[in-house]
N, C-alpha and C positions, 0 to 999 in steps of 0.2 A: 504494500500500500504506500502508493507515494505520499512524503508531505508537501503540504501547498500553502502557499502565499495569496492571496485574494487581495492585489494591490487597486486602491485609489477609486473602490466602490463608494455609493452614498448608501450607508446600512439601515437597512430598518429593521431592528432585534426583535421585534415579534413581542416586545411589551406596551406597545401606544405610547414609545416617547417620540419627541422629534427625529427625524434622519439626519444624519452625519456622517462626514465623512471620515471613512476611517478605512486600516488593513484587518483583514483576517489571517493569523496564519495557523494551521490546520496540520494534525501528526496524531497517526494510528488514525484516525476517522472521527477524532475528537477535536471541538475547537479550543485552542491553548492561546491564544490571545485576542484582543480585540484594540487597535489601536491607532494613533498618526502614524505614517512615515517610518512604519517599520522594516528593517534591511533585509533583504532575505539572507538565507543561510543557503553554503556552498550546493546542501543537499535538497534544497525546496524546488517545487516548478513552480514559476509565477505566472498569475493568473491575471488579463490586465483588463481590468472591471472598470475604468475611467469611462465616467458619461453613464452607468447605468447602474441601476440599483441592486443592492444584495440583501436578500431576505432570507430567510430561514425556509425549510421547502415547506411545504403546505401538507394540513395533515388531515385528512377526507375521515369520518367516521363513518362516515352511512355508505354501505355497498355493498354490492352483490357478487363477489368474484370468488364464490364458493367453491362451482365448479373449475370455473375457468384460469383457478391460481393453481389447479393439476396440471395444464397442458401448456400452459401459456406463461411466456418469462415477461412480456413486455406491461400485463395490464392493460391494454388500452380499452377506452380511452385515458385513463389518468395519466397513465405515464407524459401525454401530452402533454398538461396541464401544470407542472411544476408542484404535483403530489409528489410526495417521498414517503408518506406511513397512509396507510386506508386501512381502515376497520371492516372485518366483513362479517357474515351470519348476521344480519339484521332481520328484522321483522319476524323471528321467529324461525325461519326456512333454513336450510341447509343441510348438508350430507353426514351428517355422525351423530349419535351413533346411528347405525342401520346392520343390519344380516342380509348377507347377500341377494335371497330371496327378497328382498323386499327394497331392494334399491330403485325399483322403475317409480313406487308411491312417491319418495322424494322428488325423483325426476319431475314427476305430475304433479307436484306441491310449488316445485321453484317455478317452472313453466308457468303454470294458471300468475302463482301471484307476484311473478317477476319479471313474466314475459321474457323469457330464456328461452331459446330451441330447444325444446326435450331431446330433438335429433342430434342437436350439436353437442350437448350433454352428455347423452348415451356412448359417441361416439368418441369424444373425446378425454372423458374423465377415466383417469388411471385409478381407481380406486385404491384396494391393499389396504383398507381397513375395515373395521367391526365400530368399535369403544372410540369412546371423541379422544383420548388419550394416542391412539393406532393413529389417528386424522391427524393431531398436532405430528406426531412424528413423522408422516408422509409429507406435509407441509414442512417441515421442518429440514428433510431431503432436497428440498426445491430451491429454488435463488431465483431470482427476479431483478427488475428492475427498483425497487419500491421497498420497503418494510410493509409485511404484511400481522394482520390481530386480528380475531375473531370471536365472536360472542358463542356460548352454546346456546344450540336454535332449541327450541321448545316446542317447534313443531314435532320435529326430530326425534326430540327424547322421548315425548308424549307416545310419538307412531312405533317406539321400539318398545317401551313396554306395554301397550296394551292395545298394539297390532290394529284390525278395523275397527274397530270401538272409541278409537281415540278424539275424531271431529265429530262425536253423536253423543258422547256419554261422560258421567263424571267416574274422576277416578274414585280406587276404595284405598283407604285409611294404607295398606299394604303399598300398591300401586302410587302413590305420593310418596314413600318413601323412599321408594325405588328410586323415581325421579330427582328427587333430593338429592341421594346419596352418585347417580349419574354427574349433577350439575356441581353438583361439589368437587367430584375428582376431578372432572375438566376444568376448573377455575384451581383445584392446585397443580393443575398440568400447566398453566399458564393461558388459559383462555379468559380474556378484559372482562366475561360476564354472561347473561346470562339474556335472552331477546324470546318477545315475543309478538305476535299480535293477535287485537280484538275487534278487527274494521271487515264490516259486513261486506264491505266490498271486496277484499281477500278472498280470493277464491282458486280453488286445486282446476287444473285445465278438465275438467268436465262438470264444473260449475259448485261446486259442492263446496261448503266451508272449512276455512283451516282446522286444524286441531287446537289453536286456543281461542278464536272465536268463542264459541261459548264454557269454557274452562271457570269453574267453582274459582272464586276470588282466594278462598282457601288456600288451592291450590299451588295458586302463585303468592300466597303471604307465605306458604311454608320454603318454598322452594328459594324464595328472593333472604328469606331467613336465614338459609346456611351461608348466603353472601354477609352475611351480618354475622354470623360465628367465624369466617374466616377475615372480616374485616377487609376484603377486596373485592373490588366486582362490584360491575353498574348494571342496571335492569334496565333495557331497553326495550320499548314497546311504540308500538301506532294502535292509539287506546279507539274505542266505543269514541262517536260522534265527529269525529275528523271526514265523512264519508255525507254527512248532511242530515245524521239520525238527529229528532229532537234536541233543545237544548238540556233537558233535564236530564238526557243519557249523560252526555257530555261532561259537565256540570260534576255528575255524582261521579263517574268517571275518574276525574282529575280529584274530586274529593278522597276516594280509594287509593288511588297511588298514592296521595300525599300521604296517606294514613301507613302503602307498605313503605315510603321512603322513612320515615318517621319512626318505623318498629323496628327497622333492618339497621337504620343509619347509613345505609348504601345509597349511591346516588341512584336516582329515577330520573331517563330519561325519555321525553317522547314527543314523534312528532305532533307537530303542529301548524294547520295550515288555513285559509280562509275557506269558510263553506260555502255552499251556495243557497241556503236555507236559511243562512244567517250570516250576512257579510262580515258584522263587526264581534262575531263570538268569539275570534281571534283574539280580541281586544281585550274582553273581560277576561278570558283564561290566561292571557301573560300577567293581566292587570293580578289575579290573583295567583298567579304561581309567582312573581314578585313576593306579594307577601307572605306567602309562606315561606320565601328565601329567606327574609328577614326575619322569621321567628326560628333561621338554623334549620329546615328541612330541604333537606336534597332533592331539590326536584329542579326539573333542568327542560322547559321546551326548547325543541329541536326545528328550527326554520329553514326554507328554503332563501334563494333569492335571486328566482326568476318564477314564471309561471310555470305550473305542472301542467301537461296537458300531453296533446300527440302530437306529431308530426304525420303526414302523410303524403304518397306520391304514387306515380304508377308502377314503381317496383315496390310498393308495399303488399300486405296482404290481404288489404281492406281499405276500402276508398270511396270516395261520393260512387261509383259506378261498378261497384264487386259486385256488386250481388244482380246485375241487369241480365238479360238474357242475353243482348247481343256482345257485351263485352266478354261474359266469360267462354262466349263462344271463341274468343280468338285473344285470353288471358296465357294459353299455351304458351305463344307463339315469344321466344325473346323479345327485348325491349323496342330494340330498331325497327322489328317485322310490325310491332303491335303498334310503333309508334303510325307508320306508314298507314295502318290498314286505317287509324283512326282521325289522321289527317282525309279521309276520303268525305267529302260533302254526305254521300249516303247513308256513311256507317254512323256518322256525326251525328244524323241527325235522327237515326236511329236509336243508339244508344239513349240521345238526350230525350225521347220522348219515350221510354220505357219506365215503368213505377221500378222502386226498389224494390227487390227480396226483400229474405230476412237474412241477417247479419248473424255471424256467430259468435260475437256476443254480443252483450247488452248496449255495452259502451260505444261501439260501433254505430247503432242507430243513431248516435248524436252526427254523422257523419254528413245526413243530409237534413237532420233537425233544427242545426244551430250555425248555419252558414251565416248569419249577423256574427258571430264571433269567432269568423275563420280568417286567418291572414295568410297573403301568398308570401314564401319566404323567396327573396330576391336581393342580388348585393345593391346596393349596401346593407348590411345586415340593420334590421331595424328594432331593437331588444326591447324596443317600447310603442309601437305603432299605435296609433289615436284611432278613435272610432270610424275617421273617415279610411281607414287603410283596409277597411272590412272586405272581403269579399262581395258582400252585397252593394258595400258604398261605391266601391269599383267600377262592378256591373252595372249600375245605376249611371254612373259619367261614361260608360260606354255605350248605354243604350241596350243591353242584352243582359240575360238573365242571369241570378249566379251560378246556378249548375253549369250554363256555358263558359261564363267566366273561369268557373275551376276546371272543366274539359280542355278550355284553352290553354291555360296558365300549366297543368299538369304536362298537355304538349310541347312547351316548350324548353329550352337547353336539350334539345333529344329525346325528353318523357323523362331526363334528369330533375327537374323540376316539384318543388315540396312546396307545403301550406299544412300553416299550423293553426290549431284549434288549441287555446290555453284553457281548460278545463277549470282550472282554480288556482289561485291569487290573481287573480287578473279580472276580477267580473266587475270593474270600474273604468277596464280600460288605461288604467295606469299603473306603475309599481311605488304608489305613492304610500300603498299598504303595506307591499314587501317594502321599503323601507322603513318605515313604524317597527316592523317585526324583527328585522335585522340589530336594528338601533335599542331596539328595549333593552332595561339590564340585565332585565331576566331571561332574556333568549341564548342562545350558540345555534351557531351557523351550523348548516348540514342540508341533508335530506337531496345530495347530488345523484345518486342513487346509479355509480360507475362498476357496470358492467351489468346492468338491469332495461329491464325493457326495449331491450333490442330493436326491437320491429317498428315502434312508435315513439320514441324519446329518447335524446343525449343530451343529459344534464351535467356531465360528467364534467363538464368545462364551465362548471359555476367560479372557481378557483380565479380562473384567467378572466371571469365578468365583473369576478367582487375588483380587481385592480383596473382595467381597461374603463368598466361600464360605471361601475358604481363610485370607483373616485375620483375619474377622471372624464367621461365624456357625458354622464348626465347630463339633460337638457330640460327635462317637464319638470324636475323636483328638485330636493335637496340631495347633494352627494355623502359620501361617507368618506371622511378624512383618509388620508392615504395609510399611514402609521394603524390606525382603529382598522380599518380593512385590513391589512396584513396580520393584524392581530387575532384577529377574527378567526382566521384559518389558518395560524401558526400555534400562540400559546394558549388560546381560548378551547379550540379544540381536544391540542393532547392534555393539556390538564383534567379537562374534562373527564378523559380517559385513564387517569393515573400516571401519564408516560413523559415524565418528571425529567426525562433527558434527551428531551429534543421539544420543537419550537420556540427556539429561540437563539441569536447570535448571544454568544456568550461563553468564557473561558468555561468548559469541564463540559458541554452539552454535543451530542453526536454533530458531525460537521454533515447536516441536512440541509444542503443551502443553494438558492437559486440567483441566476445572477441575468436581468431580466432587462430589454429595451425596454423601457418603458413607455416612451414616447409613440413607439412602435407594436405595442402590444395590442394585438386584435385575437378574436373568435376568427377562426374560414367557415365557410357555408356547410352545415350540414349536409352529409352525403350517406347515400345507399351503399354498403360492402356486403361482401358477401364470401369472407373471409374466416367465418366460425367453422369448425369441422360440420363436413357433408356441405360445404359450400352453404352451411344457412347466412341467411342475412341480418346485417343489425346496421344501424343511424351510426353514423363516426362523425366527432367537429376537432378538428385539430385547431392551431395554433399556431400564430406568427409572435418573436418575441422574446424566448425564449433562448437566449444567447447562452447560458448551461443549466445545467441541474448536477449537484452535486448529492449521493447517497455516502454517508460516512466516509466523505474525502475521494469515491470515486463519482467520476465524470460519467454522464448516464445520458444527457441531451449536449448535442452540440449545435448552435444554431438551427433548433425546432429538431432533430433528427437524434436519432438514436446511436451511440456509438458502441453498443454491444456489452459494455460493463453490466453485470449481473450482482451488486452488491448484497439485494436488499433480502432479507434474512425475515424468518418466522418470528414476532415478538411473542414473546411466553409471561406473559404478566405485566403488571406498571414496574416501570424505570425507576429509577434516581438518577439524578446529573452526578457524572463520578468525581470522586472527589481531588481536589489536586492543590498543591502548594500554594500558602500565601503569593508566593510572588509570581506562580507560571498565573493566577487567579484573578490577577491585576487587572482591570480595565483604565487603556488610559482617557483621558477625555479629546 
C-alpha cells in the first residue's frame, strides 16, 4: 500500500466547518496528518488536488447489493458516485440465513420488493452459505471496490425458521427465540444490525406480503432486545404508513418504535418520506421524532433527496403502451426494429388509439393514470422541472395529446429516450419539501437505495446531487451549505452506523477520501444496461467530476473511471478511529 500526499486541496472534513486549504498525507490507508504546506517524504506519491476539493468518501446506508456484492467487484452504480462504505440488507430482505432448498423464496422476496432480476440473481449469486455467520465469511472472501456492512434481514431469518408460515402467521414463544438467538450471532459476527419492514406496499414478486409486514410488535421488541444486551446494532425499518395508510397507522407506528428505541437503547432507524394522503405528515413525524431526540431516545428518520418515483422508456418492461395489442405484437423485435416499425404513420396511430390492458402490477397503472405528473427526461438534466414541464403541459403547447407526446418523446434518441413519473416527495412540484427534510435536525440522509430497483429507478447518485444540485446549482429554493452537504453523507451517516473511523478528514481515520471538480461536477442522463447476469436490465447514471476516489489510500476512480484497485473489505461491526500519537494526531491550522 502506497503512502500518499494529497497536496494543495480545499478540504472539507466531513464535520460542517468551513473549507481550507490544507495537505493530507496518508500511510497504511490511514490518514496521519492534516495540514499547510507539508513536504512530502522520499517514499510518498503526490497527489496534486490544486483547484479542487477533498472530502472524505461518502458513506450510503440504505442498499441493496445483497446479491450482487457475490458476483460483482465494482458496485455500481455507487462506485460512481464517490461512495467508499454502503450498508446493505435493508428493508428486511436478503440472503442468510437460508437452506439450500429454499433459496429461490429469497430470490422472490428481493425481486417483488426491490425490483432485482430474480434471473440475474439466480444466475449470478455464488452462494456457499446456510447461517448469516457462513454469508459474513463469503463476503468476507470478496474485495470490491467500496467497504461493504450489512444488516441481518428479518425477512430472512423469519422464512428460515418457520418456513411458509412466516408472511401469514405469528410466531410461538419457541420460534422468537430462535430468531433472537439467529440475530444475535450475526451482530456478534459483525453485522451493523438488524432491518426490517412493515409497508403494505412490500411485496414478494407474486404479490403476496413480506414476512414482517404483519409480525407481532413483540416480536421485534424481543429481537431489537438482544441489540440492547449486546449494546450494538441499529434497527432499521420502512414502518406502517410511509405507503399512504391512514395517519393514525402512522402516528402509533412511530409511537412503537420510539417505545422499542427507548427499551433496547439501540438506535431506530427509519424511512421516511412525503405521502400522498397527506402531504405534510412528513412534517409532524420529524417534528416529533425531534422531540423524542431530545428527551435521549434513538430514533433516527431516514430521508431521501430527490423524488422516488420511476423512470420509464421503450426498453423498459412496462410503459404508457405495454400492455396495447398492437405494441406487444412487435415488443419482440430489438430496439432499432421496434423503433422503425413504430415511427410508421399506421402502426402510430394504431397503437395510440388502442385502450390499455392490465398491467402486472398495481403500480404500473399509474403509467397512463397520472400523465399530469410525468416529465420527459432530456439534457439538460432538469432535477427540479415546474408544473409546466409536464407531459400534459407539453402536449398542450404542441397541440397533441399526451399519450402522443410520450409515443413521440419515447421515439426519440433511437427509442433511447426516458420520462419520469416522481411518485412521492414531489406532489408540489418542487423539492422545497425534500429540503425541509434534508435540513431538519432530526433527519440523516439516505434512502438512495444502490443496486435496487433496477428496471424503474437510479437513485444511487443522490451523493453527486447532494454537492452538484443541492449546494451549488439550486434555483427555485434555498441551497444546503457546501460543508452541511458533505457532512451529511460523510460523518452524519457513519456515525449513525457506529463506524467511528471513517467520515471524516482527520489524523487516525481510514484514508476514504474523494478529491472532486467541483465546478464540474454533474449527474449524465440516465440510461438502459443491460449488463446484470443473463443480460437482465437495470437504469445506470454515472458521473462527471470525479477527479479520484480514494478507498484506505488506494486509488479506485480516476477521472470518473475505474482503475481496477479492489481495496474495499467486509466491515464486521462499528469502528473506532485508531489511535495514534500526540504528535502524528496534530492538526495544523
Amino acid at each position: 500500500m502506497p503512502n500518499l500526499l494529497i497536496q494543495g486541496g480545499t478540504v472539507i472534513d466531513g464535520n460542517g466547518t468551513p473549507p481550507q486549504l490544507a495537505d493530507v498525507r496518508i500511510k497504511n490507508g490511514v490518514i496521519l496528518e492534516v495540514a499547510k504546506n507539508l513536504v512530502p517524504s522520499p517514499n510518498e506519491r503526490v497527489f496534486d488536488a490544486s483547484g479542487y476539493l477533498v472530502t472524505p468518501g461518502f458513506v450510503d446506508v440504505h442498499t441493496h447489493y445483497d446479491g450482487q456484492a457475490t458476483w460483482d467487484e465494482q458496485l455500481a452504480p455507487s462506485c460512481w458516485h464517490g461512495v467508499t462504505t454502503v450498508v446493505m440488507g435493508n428493508c428486511g430482505v436478503g440472503f442468510a440465513p437460508v437452506r439450500e432448498n429454499e433459496r429461490q423464496r429469497l430470490i422472490d422476496l428481493m425481486e417483488g420488493v426491490e425490483d432485482i432480476p430474480g434471473t440475474a440473481l439466480t444466475e449470478g449469486m455464488t452462494w456457499g452459505w446456510e447461517s448469516f455467520p457462513e454469508y459474513l465469511d463469503v463476503l468476507d472472501s470478496r474485495r470490491w471496490m467500496m467497504d461493504v456492512g450489512t444488516h441481518v434481514p428479518h425477512s430472512a431469518v423469519r422464512h428460515y425458521v418457520m418456513g411458509q408460515r412466516a408472511a401469514t402467521e405469528n410466531a410461538t414463544p419457541e420460534e422468537i427465540a430462535q430468531m433472537c438467538a439467529i440475530v444475535r450471532e450475526g451482530v456478534e459476527k459483525g453485522a451493523l444490525g438488524v432491518s426490517t419492514s412493515r409497508l403494505l406496499a412490500h411485496r414478494d414478486n407474486t404479490g403476496g406480503v413480506v414476512p414482517g409486514t404483519y409480525t407481532e410488535e413483540a416480536e421485534f421488541e424481543a429481537i431489537v432486545g438482544e441489540l440492547g444486551k449486546l449494546g450494538k446494532g441499529v434497527f432499521e425499518l420502512i414502518p406502517r404508513g410511509m405507503d399512504g395508510e391512514v395517519s393514525e397507522v402512522a402516528h402509533a407506528e412511530i409511537d412503537w418504535i420510539a417505545n422499542v428505541a427507548t427499551s433496547s437503547g439501540r438506535p431506530v432507524i427509519f424511512g421516511l418520506m412525503q405521502t400522498h394522503t397527506e402531504l405534510d405528515r412528513w412534517r409532524m413525524l420529524l417534528e416529533h421524532a425531534g422531540k423524542l431526540q431530545a428527551k435521549g431516545i434513538p430514533l433516527y428518520p431516514q430521508v431521501g433527496a430527490r423524488p422516488a418515483g420511476i423512470v420509464f422508456g421503450l426498453q423498459s418492461v412496462q410503459h404508457t403502451f405495454s400492455t396495447r395489442p398492437s405494441y406487444k405484437a412487435i415488443e419482440h423485435l430489438p430496439l432499432a426494429e421496434r423503433v422503425a416499425e413504430m415511427r410508421k404513420p399506421e402502426v402510430r396511430a394504431k397503437i395510440l388509439a388502442e385502450p390499455n390492458g392490465t398491467y402486472r402490477h398495481p403500480m404500473a397503472q399509474m403509467l397512463h393514470e397520472n400523465l399530469s405528473h410525468m416529465f420527459p427526461i432530456e439534457p439538460p438534466i432538469d432535477l427540479e422541472p415546474t408544473r409546466d414541464s409536464t407531459v400534459v403541459k407539453l402536449a398542450e403547447a404542441k397541440g397533441i395529446t399526451p399519450e402522443e407526446f410520450c409515443y413521440d418523446h419515447m421515439l426519440g434518441n433511437d427509442g433511447h429516450n426516458l420520462i419520469q413519473y416522481p411518485i412521492t416527495n414531489y406532489y408540489n412540484y418542487s423539492l422545497d419539501d425534500v429540503h425541509d427534510m434534508l435540513v431538519h435536525p432530526a433527519s440523516h440522509f439516505g434512502l438512495g437505495d444502490g443496486g435496487a430497483h433496477c428496471g424503474v429507478a437510479c437513485d444511487a447518485g443522490t451523493p453527486t446531487m447532494m454537492l452538484s444540485y443541492w449546494s451549488r446549482d439550486r434555483k427555485r429554493g434555498p441551497k444546503i451549505e457546501l460543508s452541511k452537504a458533505v457532512q451529511m453523507i460523510t460523518s452524519d451517516t457513519a456515525d449513525l452506523y457506529g463506524l467511528k473511523d471513517r467520515g471524516r478528514i482527520a489524523p487516525g481515520y481510514r484514508a476514504d477520501i474523494n478529491v472532486i471538480d467541483y465546478d464540474n461536477l454533474q449527474l449524465k442522463l440516465q440510461e438502459m444496461v443491460f449488463d446484470l447476469p443473463t443480460g437482465a436490465r437495470r437504469l445506470m447514471q454515472r458521473a462527471t467530476g470525479y477527479v479520484a476516489t480514494f478507498v484506505a489510500g488506494e486509488q479506485t476512480i480516476d477521472h470518473d473511471s475505474a482503475t481496477g484497485a479492489l481495496p474495499g473489505r467486509l466491515i464486521r461491526g462499528p469502528q473506532s478511529p485508531r489511535e495514534l500519537s500526540p504528535t502524528k494526531a496534530a492538526v495544523s491550522a
